[in-house]
VEXMARGU-867348 format. One record per residue (C-alpha): x, y, z; residue in one letter. Coordinates in Angstrom, 2 decimals, decimal comma. Layout:
N
    east   north      up residu
       X       Y       Z      a
...
This chain:
403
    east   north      up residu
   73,75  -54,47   -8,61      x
   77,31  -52,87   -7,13      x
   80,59  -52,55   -8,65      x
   81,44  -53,02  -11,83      x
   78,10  -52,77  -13,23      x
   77,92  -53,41  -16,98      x
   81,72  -52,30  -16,91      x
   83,78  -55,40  -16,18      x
   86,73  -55,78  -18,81      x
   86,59  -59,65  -18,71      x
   89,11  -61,95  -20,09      x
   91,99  -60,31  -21,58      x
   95,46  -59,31  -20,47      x
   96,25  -59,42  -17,04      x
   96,97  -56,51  -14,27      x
  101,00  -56,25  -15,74      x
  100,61  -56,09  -19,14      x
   97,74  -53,32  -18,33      x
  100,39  -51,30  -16,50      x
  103,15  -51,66  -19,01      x
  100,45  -50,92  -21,22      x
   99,85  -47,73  -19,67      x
  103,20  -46,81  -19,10      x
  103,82  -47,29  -22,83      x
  100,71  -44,94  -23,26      x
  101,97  -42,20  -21,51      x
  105,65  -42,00  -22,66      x
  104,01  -41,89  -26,10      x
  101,71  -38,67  -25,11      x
  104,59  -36,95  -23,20      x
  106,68  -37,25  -26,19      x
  103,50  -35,46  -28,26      x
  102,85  -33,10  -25,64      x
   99,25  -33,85  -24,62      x
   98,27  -35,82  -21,45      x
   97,08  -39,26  -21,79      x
   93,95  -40,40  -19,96      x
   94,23  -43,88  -20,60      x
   92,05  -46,27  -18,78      x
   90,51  -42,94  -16,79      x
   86,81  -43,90  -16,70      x
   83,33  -41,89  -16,06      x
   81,16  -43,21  -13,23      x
   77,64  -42,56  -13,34      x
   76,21  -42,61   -9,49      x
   72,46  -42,97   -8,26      x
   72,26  -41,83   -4,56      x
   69,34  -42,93   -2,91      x
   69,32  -39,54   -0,45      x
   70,85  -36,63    1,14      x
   73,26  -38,91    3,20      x
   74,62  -40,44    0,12      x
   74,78  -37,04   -2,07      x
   77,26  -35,84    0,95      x
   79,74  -38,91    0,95      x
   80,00  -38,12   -2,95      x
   80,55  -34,37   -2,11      x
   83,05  -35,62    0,63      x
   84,95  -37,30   -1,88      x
   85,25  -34,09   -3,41      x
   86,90  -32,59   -0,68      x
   88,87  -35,48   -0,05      x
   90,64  -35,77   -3,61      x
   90,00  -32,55   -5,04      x
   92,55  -33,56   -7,97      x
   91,31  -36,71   -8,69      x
   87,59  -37,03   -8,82      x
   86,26  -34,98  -11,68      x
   82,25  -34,15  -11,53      x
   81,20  -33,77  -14,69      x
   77,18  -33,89  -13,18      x
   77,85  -32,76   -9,51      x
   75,67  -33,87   -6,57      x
   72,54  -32,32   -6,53      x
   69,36  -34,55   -5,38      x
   68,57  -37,87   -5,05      x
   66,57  -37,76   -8,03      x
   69,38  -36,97  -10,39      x
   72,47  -38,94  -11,18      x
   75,86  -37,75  -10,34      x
   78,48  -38,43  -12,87      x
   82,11  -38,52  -12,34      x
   85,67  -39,03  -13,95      x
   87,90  -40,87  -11,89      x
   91,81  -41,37  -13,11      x
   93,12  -44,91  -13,28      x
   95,14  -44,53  -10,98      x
   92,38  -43,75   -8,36      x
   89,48  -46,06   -9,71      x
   90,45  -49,05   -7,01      x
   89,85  -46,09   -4,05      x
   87,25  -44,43   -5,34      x
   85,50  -48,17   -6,27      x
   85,72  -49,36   -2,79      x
   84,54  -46,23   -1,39      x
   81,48  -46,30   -3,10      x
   80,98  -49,84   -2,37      x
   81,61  -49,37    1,20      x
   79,10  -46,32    1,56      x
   76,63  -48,58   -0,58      x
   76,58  -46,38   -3,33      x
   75,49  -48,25   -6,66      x
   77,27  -47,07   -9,67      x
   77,97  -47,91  -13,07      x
   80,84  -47,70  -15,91      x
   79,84  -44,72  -18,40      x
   83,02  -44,79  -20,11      x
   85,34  -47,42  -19,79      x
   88,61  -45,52  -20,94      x
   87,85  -41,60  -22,11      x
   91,21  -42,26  -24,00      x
   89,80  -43,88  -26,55      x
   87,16  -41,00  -27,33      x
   89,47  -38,47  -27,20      x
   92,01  -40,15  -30,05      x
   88,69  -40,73  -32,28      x
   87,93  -36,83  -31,32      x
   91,84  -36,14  -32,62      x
   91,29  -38,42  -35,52      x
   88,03  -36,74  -36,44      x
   89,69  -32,95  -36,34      x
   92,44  -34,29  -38,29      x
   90,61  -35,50  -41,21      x
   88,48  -32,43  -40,82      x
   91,07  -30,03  -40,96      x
   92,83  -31,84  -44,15      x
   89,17  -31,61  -45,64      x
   88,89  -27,73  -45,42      x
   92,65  -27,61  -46,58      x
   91,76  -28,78  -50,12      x
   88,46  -27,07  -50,21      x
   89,94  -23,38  -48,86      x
   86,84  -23,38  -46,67      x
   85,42  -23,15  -43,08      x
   83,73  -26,08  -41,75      x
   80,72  -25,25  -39,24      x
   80,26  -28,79  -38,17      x
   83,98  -29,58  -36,90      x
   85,74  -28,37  -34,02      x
   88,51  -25,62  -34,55      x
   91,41  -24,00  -32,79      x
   92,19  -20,89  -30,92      x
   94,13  -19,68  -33,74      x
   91,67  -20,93  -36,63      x
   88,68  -19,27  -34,80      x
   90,01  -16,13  -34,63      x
   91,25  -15,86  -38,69      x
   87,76  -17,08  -38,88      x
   86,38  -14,23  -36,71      x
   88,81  -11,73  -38,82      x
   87,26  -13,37  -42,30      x
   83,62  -13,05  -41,09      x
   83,74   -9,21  -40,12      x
   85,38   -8,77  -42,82      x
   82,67  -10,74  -45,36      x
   80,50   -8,95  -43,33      x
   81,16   -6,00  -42,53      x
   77,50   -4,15  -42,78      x
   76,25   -5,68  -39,79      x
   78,74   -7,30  -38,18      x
   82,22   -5,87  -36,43      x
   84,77   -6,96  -34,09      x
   85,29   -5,70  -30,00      x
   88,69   -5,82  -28,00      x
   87,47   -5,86  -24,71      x
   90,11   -6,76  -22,76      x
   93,42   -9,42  -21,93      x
   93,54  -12,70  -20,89      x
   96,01  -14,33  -18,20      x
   98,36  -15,03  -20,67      x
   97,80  -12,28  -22,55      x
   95,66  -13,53  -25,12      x
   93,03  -11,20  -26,70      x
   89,78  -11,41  -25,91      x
   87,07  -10,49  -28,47      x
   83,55   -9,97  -29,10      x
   81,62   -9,73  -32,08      x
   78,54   -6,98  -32,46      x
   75,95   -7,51  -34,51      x
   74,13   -4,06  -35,19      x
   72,21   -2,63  -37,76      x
   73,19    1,00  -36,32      x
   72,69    3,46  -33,65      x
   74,77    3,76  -30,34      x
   74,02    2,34  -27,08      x
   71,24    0,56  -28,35      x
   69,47   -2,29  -26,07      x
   71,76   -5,12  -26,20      x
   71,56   -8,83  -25,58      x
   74,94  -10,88  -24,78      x
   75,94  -13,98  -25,57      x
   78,90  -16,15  -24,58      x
   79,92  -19,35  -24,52      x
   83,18  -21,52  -24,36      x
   83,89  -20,25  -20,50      x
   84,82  -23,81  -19,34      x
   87,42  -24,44  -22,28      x
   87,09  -28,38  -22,60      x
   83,53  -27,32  -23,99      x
   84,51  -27,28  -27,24      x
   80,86  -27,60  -28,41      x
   80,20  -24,24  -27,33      x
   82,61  -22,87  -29,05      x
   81,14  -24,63  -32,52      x
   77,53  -23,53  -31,12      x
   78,84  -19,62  -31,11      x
   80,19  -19,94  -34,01      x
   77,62  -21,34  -35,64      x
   75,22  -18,54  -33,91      x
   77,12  -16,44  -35,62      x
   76,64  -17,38  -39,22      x
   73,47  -18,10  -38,71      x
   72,76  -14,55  -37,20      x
   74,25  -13,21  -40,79      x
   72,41  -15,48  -42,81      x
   68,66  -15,11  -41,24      x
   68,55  -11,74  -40,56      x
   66,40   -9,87  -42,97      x
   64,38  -13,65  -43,81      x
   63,45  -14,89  -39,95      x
   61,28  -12,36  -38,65      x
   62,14  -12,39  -34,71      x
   65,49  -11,95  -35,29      x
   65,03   -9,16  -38,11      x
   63,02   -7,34  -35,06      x
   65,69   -8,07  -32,39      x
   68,18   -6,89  -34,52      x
   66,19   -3,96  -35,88      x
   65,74   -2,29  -32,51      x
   68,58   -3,66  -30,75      x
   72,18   -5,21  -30,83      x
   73,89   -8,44  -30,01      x
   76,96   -9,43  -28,86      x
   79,14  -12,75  -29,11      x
   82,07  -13,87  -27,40      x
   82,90  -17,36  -29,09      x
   85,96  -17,67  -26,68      x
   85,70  -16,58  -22,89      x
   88,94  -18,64  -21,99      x
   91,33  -18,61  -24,80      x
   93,91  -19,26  -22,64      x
   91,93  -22,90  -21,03      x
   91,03  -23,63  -24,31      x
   93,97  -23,42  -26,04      x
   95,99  -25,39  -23,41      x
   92,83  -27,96  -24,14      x
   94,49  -27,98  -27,91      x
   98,29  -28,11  -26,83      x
   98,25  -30,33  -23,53      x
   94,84  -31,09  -21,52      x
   92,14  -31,67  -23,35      x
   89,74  -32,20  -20,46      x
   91,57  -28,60  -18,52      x
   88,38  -26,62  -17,14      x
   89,32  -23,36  -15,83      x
   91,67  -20,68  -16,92      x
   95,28  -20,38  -16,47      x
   95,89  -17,96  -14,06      x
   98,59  -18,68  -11,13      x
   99,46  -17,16   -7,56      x
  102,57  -17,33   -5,48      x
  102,32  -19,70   -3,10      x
   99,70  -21,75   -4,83      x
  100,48  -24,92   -6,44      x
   97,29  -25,11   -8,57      x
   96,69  -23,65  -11,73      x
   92,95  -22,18  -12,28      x
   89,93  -20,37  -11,46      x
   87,10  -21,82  -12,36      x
   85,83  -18,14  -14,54      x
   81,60  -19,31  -13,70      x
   82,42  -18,79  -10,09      x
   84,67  -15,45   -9,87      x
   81,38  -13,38  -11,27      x
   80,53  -11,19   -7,94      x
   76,74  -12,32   -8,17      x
   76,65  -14,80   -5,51      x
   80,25  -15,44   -5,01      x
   81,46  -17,69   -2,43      x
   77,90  -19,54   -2,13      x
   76,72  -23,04   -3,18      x
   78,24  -24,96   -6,29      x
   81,91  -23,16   -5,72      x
   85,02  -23,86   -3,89      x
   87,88  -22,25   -2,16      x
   90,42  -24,78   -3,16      x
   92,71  -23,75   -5,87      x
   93,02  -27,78   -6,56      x
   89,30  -28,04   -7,10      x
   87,64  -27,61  -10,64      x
   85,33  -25,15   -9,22      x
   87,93  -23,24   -7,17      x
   86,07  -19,52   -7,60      x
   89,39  -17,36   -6,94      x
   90,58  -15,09   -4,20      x
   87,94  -12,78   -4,92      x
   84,90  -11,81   -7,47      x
   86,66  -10,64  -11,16      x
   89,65  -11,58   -9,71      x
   89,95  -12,90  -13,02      x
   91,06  -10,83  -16,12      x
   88,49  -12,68  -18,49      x
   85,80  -11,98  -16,16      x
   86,24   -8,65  -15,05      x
   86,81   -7,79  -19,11      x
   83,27   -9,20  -19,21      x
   82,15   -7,37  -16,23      x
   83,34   -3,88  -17,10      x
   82,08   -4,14  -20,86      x
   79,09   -5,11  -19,71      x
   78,90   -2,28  -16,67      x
   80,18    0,35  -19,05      x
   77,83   -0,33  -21,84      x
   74,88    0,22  -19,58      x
   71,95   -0,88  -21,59      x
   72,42   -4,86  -21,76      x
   68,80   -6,15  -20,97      x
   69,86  -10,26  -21,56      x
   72,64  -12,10  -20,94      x
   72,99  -16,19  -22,23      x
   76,29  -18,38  -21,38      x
   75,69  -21,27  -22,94      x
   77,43  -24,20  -21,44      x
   77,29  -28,25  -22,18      x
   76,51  -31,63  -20,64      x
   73,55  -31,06  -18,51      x
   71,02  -30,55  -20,91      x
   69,19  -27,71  -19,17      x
   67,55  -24,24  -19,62      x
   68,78  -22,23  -16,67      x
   67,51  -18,82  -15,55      x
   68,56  -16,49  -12,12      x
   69,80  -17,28   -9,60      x
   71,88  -20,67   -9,56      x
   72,71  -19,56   -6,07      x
   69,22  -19,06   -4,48      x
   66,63  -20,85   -3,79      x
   64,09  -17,85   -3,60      x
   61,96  -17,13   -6,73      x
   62,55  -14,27   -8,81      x
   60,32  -11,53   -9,43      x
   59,58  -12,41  -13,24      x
   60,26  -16,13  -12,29      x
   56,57  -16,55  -14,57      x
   57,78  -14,60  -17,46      x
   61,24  -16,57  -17,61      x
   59,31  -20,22  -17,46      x
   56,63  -19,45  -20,38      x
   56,51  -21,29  -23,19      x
   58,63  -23,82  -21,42      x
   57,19  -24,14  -17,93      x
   57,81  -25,00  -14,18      x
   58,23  -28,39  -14,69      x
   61,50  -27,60  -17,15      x
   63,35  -24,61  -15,92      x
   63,54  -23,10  -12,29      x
   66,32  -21,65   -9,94      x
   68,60  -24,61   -8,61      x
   70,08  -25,13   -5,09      x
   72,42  -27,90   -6,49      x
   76,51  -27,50   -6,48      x
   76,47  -27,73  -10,74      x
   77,77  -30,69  -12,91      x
   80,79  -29,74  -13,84      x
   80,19  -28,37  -17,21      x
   77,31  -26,91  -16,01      x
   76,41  -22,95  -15,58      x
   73,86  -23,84  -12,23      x
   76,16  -22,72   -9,50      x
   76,82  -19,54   -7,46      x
   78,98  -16,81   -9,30      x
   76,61  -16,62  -12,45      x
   76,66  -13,23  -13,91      x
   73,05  -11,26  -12,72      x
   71,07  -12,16  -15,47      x
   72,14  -15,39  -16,81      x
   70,92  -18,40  -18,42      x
   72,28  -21,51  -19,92      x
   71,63  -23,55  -22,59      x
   73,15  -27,24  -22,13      x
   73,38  -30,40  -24,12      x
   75,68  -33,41  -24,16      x
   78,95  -33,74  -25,34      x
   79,72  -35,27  -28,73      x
   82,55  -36,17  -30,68      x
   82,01  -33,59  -33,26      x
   79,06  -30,95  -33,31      x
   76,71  -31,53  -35,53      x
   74,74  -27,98  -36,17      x
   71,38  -28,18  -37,30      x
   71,13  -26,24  -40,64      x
   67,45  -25,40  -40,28      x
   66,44  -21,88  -39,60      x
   64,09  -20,65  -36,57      x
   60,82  -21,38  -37,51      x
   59,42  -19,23  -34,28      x
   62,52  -17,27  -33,27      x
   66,36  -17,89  -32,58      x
   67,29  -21,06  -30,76      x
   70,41  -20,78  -28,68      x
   70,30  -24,43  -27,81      x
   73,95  -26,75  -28,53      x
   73,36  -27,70  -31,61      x
């Protein structure tokens, strides 16, 4: 069935008291600050082939600003899901119904969520207040996260101690933890997360890494081994400067912050300025777009922080960016479709059937598009309200799944 598929709002008030309704809505969140995405919904598509999969890219092109993939066009077999603002969803509705694209209503009005999200942080946050503690299963702020980040090195400070690698746009710090048990230049794995800043998950998953880094090392036996012989390192926050404009004004703001003269947009989508692949499938070279990948590779100051870290450390052997939405287990290259050389050795346990390069433009929140950093892979899950960390340990070795 077309149109409104299992999303019609039936009886209730009629088109003007909607508007005023709306109008009402969004006087109140200018006066708070934050924007309002009342009666925005999420579209979930099901193109039948190619032909179809390139009328929902050309509606991309043709309202960069207003239709926002969360699960990009990628084959026939897979759905494509997208946010479309209120103010759009009669256009973008009748062009899908003209093309004879079926889709259905995901989310009636992402409003909604995102006040029970507020409402859920808020009780949260009074919660932790009157116990004087950190809670690993709520979502947390720029600031919070990094007194948390100052606490934990300093709790524990025999294996665990804080980087300054670099500054952000806006001049926010950007940090790593290192998790080391000694020795210098040691083999290193990295770990990230938190580079699209409306993931707020991955922030909660790398924080949650974190602890549980502390508290299984010297019990799990993989990790005791990994960390024996070589070092980690965390960077909860890629973005601080996204993600804490996700706090303060957009909650649903992708990319980071940075501006050009000249340029009316805001942003550079920071998975698509790496110089692996830059420029190929899965980025854009509109500043409007959510996947806009800059003027040139590390044009960015988060990513080339990254980049030169990683280049002047010289003996990272792994790196993991671990992203939400898609649930997927990505491995090199996001841009290719040729096999790598240890393409076998990346898909065991898991197999073929599971993991594999992509040729797809990524969802949105996705890491599977050109610009991934060399060796990268992603761990992806759906978004949720509030994370909800599993408090198990690794039974066969460190999972760096969304919790």
């Amino acid at each position: 069935m077309q149109g409104t598929l299992g999303g019609g709002l039936g009886p209730g008030p009629s088109a003007v008291d909607r508007r005023a309704l709306l109008v009402c809505c969004f006087i109140l969140a200018s006066a708070l600050g934050q924007m309002n995405f009342t009666g925005d919904q999420v579209l979930r598509i099901l193109a039948k082939n190619e032909e179809q999969l390139s009328l929902l890219r050309d509606l991309e092109s043709l309202k960069p600003q207003k239709v926002d993939f969360w699960r990009g066009p990628a084959r026939p077999s897979l759905p494509v899901d997208m946010r479309v603002p209120f103010a759009e969803l009669k256009d973008v509705k009748t062009y899908l119904e003209s093309h004879g694209l079926v889709y259905s209503i995901m989310i009636k009005d992402i409003q909604v969520l995102l006040d029970e999200e507020r409402e859920t942080m808020a009780k949260s946050r009074r919660l932790e207040r009157s116990a004087g503690s950190f809670s690993y299963s709520s979502y947390h702020t720029l600031e919070e996260i990094y007194n948390w980040i100052d606490s934990f090195v300093m709790e524990n400070a025999d294996i665990v101690s804080k980087i300054w690698i670099g500054d952000s746009f806006e001049n926010r710090s950007m940090l790593i933890l290192k998790f080391s048990t000694g020795g210098s230049q040691r083999r290193a794995i990295w770990i990230d997360s938190g580079i699209h800043s409306r993931e707020w998950i991955t922030h909660a998953t790398g924080i949650w890494t974190a602890k549980q880094i502390v508290n299984e090392y010297g019990k799990d036996g993989t990790l005791t081994n990994i960390l024996n012989d070589m070092d980690i390192f965390l960077e909860i926050v890629s973005n601080p400067d996204g993600f804490a404009f996700t706090h303060s004004m957009n909650r649903l703001w992708r990319k980071n912050k940075s501006s050009r003269p000249g340029i009316s947009c805001i942003g550079v989508d920071l998975n698509r300025n790496w110089r692996s692949g830059f420029g190929g499938n899965g980025s854009n070279d509109n500043p409007c777009s959510e996947t806009y990948r800059g003027p040139y590779p590390h044009s960015e100051p988060e990513v080339a922080a990254t980049a030169d870290f990683i280049t002047a450390h010289g003996n990272v052997k792994a790196l993991i960016s671990i992203h939400s939405y898609s649930q997927m287990l990505m491995y090199p290259y996001g841009h290719s479709l040729e096999p790598v050389a240890d393409q076998e050795e990346l898909t065991w346990p898991v197999g073929s059937p599971w993991t594999g390069p992509t040729t797809a433009a990524s969802s949105t929140p996705s890491a599977s598009s050109s610009g991934t950093p060399g060796t990268t892979a992603s761990c992806c899950r759906p978004p949720r309200s509030s994370p909800q960390p599993r408090r198990r340990g690794w039974p066969s070795g460190p999972s760096w799944s969304t919790p």
